[in-house]
Backbone as CSV, one residue per row, in Angstrom:
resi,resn,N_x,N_y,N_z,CA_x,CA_y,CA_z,C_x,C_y,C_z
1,UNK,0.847,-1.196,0.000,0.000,0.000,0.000,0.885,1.250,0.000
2,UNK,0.649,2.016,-0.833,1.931,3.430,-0.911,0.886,4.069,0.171
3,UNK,1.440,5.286,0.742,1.419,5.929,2.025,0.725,7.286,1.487
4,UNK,-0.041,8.006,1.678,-0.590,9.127,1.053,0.155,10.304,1.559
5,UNK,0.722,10.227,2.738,1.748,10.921,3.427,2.661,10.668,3.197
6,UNK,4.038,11.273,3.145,5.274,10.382,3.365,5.879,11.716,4.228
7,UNK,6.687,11.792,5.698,7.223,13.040,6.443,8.830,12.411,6.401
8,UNK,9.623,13.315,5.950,11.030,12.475,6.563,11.819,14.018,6.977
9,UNK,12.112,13.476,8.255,13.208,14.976,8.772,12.994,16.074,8.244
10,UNK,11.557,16.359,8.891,11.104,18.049,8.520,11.484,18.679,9.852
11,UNK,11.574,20.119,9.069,11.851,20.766,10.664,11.361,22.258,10.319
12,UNK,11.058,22.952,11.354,10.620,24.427,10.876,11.071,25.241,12.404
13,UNK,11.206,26.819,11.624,11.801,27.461,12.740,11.191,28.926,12.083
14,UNK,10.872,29.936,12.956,10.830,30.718,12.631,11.559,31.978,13.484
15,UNK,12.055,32.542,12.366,13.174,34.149,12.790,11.759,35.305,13.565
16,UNK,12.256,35.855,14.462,11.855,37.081,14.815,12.039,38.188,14.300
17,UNK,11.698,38.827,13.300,12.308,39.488,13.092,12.169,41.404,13.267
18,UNK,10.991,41.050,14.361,11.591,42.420,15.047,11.738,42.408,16.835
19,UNK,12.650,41.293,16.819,13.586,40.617,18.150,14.994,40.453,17.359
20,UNK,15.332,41.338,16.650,16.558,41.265,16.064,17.283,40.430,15.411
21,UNK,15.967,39.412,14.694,16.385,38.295,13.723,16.728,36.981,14.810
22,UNK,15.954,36.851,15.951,16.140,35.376,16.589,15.653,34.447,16.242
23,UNK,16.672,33.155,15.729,15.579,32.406,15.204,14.903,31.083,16.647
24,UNK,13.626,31.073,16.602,12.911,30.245,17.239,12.853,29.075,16.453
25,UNK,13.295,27.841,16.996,13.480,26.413,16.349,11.704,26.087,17.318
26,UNK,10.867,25.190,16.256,9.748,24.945,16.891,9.604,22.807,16.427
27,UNK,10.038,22.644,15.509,9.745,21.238,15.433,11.375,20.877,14.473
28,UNK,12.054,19.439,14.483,13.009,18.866,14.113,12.852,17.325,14.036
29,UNK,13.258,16.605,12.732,13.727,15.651,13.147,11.873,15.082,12.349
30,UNK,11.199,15.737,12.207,9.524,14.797,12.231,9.608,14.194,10.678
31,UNK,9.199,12.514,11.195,9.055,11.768,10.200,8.278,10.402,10.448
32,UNK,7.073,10.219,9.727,6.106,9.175,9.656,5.215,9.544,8.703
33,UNK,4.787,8.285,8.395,4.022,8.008,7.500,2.522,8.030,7.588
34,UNK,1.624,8.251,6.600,-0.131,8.316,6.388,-0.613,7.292,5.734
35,UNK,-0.848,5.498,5.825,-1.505,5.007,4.844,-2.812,5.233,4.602
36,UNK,-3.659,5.178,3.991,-4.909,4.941,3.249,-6.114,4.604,4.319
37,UNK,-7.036,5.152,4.783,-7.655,4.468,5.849,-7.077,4.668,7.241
38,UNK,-5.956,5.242,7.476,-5.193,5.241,8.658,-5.560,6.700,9.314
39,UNK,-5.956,6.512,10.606,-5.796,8.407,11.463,-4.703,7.947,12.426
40,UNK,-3.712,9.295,11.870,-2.298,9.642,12.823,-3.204,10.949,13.714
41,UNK,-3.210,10.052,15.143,-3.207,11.593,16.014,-1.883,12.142,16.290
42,UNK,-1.717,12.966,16.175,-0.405,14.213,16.794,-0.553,14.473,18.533
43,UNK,-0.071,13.713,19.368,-0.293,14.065,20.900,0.889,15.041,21.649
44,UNK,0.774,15.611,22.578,1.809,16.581,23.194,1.331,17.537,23.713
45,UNK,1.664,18.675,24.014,1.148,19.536,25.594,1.416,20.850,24.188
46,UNK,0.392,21.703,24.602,0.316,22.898,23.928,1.500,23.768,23.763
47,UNK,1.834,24.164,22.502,3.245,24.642,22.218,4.197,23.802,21.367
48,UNK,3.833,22.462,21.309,4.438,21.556,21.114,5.452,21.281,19.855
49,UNK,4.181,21.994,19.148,4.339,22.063,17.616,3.585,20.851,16.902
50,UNK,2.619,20.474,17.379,1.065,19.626,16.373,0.552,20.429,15.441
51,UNK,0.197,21.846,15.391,-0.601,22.601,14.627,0.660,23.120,13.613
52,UNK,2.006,23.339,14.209,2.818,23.527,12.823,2.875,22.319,11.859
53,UNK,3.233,21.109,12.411,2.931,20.266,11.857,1.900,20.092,10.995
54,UNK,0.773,20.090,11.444,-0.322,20.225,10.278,-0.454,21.455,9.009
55,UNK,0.521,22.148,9.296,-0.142,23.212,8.572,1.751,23.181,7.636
56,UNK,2.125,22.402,8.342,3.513,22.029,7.197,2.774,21.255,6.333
57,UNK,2.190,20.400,6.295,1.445,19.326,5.815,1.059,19.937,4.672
58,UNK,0.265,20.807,5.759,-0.839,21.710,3.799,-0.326,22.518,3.304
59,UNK,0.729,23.073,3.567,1.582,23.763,2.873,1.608,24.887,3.242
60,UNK,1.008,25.635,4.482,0.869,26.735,5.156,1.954,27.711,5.512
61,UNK,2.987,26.438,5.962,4.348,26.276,6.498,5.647,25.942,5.246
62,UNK,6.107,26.658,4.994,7.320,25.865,4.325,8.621,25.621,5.469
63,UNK,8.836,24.098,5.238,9.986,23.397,6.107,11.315,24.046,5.492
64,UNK,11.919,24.019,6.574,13.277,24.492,6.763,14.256,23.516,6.433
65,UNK,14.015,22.200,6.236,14.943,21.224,5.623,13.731,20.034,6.034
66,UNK,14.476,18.888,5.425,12.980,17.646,5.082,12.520,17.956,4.344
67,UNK,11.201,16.722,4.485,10.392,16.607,3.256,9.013,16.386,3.123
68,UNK,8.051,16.609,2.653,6.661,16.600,3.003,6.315,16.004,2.069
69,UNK,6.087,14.475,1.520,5.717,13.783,0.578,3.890,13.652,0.390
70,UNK,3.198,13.952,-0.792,2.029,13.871,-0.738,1.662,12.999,-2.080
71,UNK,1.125,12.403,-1.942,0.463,11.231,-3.017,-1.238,12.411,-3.537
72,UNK,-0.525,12.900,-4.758,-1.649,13.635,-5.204,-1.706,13.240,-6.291
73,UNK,-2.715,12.730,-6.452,-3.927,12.161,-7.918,-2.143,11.016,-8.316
74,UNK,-1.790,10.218,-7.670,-1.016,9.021,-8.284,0.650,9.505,-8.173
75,UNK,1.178,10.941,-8.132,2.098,11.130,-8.259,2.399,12.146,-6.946
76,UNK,3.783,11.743,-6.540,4.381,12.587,-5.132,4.619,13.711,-5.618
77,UNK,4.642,14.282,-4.622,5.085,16.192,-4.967,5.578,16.028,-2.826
78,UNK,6.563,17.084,-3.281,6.914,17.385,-2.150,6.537,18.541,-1.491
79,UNK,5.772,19.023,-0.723,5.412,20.125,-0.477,6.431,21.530,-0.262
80,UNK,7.603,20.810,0.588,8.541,21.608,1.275,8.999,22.126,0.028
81,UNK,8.934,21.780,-1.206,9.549,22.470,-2.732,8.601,22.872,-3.174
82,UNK,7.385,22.581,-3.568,6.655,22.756,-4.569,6.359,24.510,-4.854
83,UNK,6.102,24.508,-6.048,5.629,25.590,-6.438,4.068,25.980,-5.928
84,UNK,3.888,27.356,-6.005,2.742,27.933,-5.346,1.428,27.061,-6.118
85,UNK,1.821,27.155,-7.554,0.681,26.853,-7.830,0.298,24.804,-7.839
86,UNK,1.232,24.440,-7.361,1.849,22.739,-7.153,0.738,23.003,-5.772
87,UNK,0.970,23.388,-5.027,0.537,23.521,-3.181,-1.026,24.223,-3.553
88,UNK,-1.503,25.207,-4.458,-3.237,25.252,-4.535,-3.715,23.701,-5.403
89,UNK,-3.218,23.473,-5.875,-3.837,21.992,-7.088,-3.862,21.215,-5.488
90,UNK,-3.073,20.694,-4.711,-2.627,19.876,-3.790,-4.059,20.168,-2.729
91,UNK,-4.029,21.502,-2.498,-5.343,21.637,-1.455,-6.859,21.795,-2.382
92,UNK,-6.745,21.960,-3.315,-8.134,21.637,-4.169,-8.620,20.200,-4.494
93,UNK,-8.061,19.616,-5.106,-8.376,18.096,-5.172,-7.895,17.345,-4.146
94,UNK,-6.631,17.514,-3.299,-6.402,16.168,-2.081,-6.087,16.014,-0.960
95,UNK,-5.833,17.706,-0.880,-6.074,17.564,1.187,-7.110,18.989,2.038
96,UNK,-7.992,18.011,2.266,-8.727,18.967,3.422,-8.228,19.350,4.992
97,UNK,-8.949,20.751,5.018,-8.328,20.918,6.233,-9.405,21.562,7.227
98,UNK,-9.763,21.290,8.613,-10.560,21.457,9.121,-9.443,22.148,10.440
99,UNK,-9.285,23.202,10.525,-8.775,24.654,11.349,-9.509,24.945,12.939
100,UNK,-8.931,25.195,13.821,-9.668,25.459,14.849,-10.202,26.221,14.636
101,UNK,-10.522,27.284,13.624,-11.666,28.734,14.173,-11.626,28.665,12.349
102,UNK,-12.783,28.615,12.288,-13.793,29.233,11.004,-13.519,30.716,10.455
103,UNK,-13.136,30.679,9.278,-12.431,31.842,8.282,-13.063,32.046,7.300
104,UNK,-14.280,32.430,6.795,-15.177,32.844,6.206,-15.319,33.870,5.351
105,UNK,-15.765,34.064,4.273,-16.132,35.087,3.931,-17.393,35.969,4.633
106,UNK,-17.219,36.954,4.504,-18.200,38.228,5.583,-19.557,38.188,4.630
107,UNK,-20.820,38.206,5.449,-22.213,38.275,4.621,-22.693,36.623,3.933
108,UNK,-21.624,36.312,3.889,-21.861,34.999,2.837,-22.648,33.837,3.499
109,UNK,-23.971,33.487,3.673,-24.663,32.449,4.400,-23.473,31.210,4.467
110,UNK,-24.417,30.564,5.836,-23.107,29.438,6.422,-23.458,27.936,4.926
111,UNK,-24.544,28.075,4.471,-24.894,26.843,3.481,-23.834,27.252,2.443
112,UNK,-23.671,28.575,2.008,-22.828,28.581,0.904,-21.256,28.254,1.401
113,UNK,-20.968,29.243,2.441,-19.786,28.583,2.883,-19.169,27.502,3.197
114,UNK,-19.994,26.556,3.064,-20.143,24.561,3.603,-20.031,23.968,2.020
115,UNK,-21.029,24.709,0.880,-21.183,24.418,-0.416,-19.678,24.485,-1.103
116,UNK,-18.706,25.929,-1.129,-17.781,26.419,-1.932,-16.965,25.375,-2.169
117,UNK,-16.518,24.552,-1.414,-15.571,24.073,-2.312,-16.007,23.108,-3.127
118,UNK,-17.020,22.416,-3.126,-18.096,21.223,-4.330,-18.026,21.989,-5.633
119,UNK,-18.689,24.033,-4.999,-18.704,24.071,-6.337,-17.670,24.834,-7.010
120,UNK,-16.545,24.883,-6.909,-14.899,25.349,-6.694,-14.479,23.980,-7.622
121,UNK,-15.177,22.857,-7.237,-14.711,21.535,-8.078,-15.327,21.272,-9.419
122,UNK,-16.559,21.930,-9.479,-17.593,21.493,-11.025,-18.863,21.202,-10.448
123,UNK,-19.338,20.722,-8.954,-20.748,20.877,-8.439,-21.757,21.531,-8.848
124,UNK,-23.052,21.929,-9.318,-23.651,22.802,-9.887,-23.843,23.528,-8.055
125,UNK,-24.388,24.642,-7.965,-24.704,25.174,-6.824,-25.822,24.007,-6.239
126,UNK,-27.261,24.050,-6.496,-28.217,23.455,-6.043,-27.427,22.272,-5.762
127,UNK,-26.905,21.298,-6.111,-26.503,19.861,-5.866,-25.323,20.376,-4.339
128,UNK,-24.796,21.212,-5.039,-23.595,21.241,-3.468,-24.462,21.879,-2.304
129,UNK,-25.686,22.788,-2.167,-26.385,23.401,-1.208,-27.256,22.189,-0.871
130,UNK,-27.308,21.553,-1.682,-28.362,20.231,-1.266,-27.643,19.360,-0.225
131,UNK,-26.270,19.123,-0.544,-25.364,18.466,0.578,-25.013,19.159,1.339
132,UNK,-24.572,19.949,1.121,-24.579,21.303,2.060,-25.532,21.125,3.438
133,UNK,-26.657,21.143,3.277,-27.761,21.032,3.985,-27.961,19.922,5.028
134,UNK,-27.719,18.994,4.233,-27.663,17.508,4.539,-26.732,17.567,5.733
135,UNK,-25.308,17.486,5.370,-23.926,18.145,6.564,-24.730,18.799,7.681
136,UNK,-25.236,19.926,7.190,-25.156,20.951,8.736,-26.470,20.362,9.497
137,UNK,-27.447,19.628,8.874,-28.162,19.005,9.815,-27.691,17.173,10.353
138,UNK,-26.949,16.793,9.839,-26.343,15.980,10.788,-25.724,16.760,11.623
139,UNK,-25.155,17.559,11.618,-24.388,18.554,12.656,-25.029,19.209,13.893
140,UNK,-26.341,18.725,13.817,-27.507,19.733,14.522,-27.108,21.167,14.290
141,UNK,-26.733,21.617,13.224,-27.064,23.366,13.154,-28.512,23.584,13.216
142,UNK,-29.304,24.453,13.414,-30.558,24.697,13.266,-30.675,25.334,11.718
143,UNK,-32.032,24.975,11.179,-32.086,25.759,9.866,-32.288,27.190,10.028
144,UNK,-32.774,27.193,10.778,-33.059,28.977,10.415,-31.503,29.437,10.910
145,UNK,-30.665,28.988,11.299,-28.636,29.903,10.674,-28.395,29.385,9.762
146,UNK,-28.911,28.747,8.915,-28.093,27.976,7.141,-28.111,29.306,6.700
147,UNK,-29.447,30.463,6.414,-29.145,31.355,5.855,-28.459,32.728,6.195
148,UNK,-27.640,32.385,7.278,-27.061,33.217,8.013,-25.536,33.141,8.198
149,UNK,-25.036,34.317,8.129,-23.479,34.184,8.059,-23.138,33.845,8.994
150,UNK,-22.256,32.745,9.475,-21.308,32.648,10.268,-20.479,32.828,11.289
151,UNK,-20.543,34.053,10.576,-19.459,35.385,12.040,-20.260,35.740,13.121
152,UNK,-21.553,35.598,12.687,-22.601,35.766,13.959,-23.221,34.855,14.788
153,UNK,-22.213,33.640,14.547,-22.534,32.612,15.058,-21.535,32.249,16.353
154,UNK,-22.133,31.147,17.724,-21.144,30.745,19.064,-20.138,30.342,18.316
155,UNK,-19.459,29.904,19.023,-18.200,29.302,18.689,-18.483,27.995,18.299
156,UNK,-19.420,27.190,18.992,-19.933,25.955,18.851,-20.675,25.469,17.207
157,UNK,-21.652,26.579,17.470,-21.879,27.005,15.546,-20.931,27.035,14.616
158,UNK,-19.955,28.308,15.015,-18.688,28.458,13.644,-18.162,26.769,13.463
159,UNK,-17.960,26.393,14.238,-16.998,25.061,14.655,-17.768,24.018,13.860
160,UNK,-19.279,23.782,13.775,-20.354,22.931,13.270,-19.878,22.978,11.695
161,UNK,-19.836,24.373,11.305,-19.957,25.096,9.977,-18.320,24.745,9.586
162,UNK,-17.471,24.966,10.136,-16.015,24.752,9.574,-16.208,22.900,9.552
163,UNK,-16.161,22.054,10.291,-16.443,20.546,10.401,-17.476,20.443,8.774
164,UNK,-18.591,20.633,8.806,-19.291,20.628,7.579,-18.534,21.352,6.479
165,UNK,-17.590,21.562,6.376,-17.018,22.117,4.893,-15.937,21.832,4.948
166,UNK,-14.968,21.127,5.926,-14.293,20.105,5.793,-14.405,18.856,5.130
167,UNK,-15.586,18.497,5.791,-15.655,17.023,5.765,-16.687,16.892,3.947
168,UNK,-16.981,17.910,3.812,-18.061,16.853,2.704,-17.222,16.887,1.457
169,UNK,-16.441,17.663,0.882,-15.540,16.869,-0.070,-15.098,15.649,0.183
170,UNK,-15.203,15.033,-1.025,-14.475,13.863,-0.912,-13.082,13.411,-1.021
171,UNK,-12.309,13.612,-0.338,-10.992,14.060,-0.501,-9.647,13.172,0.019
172,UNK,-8.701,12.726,-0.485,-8.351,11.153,-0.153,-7.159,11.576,1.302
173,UNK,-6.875,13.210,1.539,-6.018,12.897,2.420,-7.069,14.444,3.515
174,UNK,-7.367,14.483,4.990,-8.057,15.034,6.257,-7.085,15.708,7.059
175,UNK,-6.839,16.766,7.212,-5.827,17.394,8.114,-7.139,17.756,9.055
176,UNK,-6.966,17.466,10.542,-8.048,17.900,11.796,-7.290,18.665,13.159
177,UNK,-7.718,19.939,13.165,-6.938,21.114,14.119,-7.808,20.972,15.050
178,UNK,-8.074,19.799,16.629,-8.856,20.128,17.349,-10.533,20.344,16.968
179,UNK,-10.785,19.380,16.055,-12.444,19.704,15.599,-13.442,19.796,16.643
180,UNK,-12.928,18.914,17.971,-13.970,18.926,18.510,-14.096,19.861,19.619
181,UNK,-13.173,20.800,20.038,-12.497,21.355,21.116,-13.733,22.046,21.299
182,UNK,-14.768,22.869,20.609,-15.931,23.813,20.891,-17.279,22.931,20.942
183,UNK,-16.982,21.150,20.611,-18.768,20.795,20.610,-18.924,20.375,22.006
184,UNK,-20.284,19.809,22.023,-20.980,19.012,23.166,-20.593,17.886,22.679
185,UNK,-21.181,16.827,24.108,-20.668,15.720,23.848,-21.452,14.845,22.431
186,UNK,-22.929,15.656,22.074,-23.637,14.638,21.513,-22.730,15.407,19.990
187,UNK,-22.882,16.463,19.864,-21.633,16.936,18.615,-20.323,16.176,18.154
188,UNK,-19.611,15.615,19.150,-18.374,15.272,19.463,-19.395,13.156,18.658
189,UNK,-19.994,13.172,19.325,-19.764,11.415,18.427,-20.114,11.579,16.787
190,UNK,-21.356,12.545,16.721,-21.110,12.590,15.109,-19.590,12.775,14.813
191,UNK,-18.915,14.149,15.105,-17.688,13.975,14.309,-16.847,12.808,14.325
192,UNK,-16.930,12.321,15.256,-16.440,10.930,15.424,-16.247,9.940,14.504
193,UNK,-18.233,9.652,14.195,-18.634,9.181,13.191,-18.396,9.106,12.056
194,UNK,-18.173,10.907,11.491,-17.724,11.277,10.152,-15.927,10.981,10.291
195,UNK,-15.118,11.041,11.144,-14.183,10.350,10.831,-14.252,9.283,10.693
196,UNK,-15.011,7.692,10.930,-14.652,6.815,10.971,-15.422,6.337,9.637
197,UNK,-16.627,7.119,8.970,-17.048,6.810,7.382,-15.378,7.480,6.831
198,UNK,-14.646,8.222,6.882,-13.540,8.769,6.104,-12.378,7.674,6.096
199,UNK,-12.525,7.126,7.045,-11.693,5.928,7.337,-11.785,4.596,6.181
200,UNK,-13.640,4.490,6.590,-13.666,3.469,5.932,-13.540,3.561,4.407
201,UNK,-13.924,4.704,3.915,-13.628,5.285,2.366,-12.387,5.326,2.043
202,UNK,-11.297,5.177,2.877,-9.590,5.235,2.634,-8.745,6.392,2.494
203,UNK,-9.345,7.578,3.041,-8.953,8.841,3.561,-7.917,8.511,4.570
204,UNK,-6.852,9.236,4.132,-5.745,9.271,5.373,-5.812,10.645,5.926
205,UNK,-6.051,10.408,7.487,-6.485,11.696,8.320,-5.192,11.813,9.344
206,UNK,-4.793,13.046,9.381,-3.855,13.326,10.669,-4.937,14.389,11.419
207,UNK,-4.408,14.108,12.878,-5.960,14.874,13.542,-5.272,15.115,14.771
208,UNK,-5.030,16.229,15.204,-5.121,16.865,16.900,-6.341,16.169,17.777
209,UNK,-6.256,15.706,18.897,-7.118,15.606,19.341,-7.215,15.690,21.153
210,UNK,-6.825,17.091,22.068,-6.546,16.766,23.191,-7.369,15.777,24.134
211,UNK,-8.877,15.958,23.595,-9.732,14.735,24.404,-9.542,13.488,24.412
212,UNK,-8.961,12.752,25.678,-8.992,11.653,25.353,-9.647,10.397,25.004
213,UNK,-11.388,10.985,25.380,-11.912,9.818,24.724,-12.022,9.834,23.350
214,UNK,-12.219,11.246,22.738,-12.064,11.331,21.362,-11.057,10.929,20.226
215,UNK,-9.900,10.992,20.962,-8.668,10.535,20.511,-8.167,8.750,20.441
216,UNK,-8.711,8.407,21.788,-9.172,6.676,21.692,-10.028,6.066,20.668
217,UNK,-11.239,7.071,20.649,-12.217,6.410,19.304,-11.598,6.918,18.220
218,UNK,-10.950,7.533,17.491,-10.173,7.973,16.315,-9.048,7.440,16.081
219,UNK,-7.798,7.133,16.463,-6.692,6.723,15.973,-6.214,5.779,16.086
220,UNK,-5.560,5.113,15.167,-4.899,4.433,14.316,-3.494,3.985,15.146
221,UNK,-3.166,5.090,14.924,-1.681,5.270,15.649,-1.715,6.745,16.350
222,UNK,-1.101,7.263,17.331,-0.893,7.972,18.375,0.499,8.655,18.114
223,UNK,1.040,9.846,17.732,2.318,10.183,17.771,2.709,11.269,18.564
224,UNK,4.092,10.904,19.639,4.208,12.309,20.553,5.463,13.224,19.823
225,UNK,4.531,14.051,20.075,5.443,15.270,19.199,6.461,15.623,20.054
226,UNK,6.193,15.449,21.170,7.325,16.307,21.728,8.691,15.563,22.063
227,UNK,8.793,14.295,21.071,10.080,13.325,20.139,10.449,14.307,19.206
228,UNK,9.675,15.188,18.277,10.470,16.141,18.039,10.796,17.564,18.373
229,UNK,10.912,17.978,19.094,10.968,19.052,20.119,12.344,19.745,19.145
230,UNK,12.482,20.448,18.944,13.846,21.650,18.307,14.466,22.100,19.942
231,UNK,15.900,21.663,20.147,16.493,22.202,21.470,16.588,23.834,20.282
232,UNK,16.490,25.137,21.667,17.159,26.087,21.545,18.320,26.724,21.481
């Protein structure tokens, strides 16, 4: 089975640079693999460097040496090189990312914002608002906020609405920043749920998860980050 991930000796650091160019070393040394069907949780104490990690992944981050191997549509690309427009193809067709806090466009109802990327792919609108719909009421959103933006929504809401526009592409590789950190508990088993249909579809998911029962029902394998810790 090839690995949809491949990590070998990535490391990232970032300069201060109005602390007079100090550079802060934050992760070193990180390397493991994503097969098909597999969730890697990222475990470690806040600071750790899990969320750089993920966001090296999607390309948020460019690594400072290593390598960020991604199995997109049959062929590797390395992230830590790729060209800008190599890293948008990479997050359009094959890796989703579900962010601790919801980033929205302003005014734009939460159905369309759940819809955009279906129809970003060739979706007609009606067919992606139709799933659209579908999502945010497994989610228990209430209907009367589908036609309502977002930004005016709890935290628990935004969080419903970012999870629903994560998850409904169909997308073969899941980056997860803490999804469940803002639900209730009855919130928290759907997402659960929707990871473990992503599973069974052969989605390779890397996922934060400080809860530990949430993190027991989700992963695969368990990795402590703070094995790669950057000394100062």
């Amino acid at each position: 089975m090839t690995a949809m991930i491949e990590i070998n000796n990535a490391e990232k650091s970032f300069v201060m640079h109005l602390q007079g160019g100090v550079k802060l070393p934050v992760v070193r040394g990180v390397s493991f693999d994503v097969e098909p069907g597999e969730c890697v949780v990222l475990a470690g104490p806040s600071g750790a460097g899990k969320s750089s990690i993920l966001k090296m992944i999607f390309g948020n981050y460019r690594c400072d040496a290593g390598r960020i191997g991604i199995n997109h549509q049959g062929v590797q690309i390395d992230l830590a090189t790729a060209e800008p427009r190599q890293i948008l193809s990479v997050r359009r067709f094959t890796i989703g990312y579900v962010s601790q806090f919801l980033r929205a466009i302003p005014r734009v109802p939460a159905l369309d914002v759940v819809a955009e990327p279906l129809v970003a792919n060739g979706a007609t609108r009606d067919a992606a608002r139709k799933r659209s719909a579908a999502m945010l009421q497994r989610l228990n959103l209430p209907g009367a906020l589908w036609g309502l933006p977002p930004a005016t929504f709890s935290g628990g809401e935004q969080q419903r609405v970012n999870i629903a526009r994560g998850f409904l592409p169909d997308l073969p590789i899941l980056l997860l920043d803490e999804p469940t950190a803002s639900l209730d508990a009855a919130n928290c088993a759907v997402v659960t749920s929707l990871i473990a249909e992503k599973k069974r579809r052969g989605a390779a998911i890397v996922a934060i998860a400080h809860d530990e029962a949430v993190r027991n029902s989700i992963a695969d394998t368990v990795i402590d980050v703070t094995q790669f810790a950057a000394a100062a």
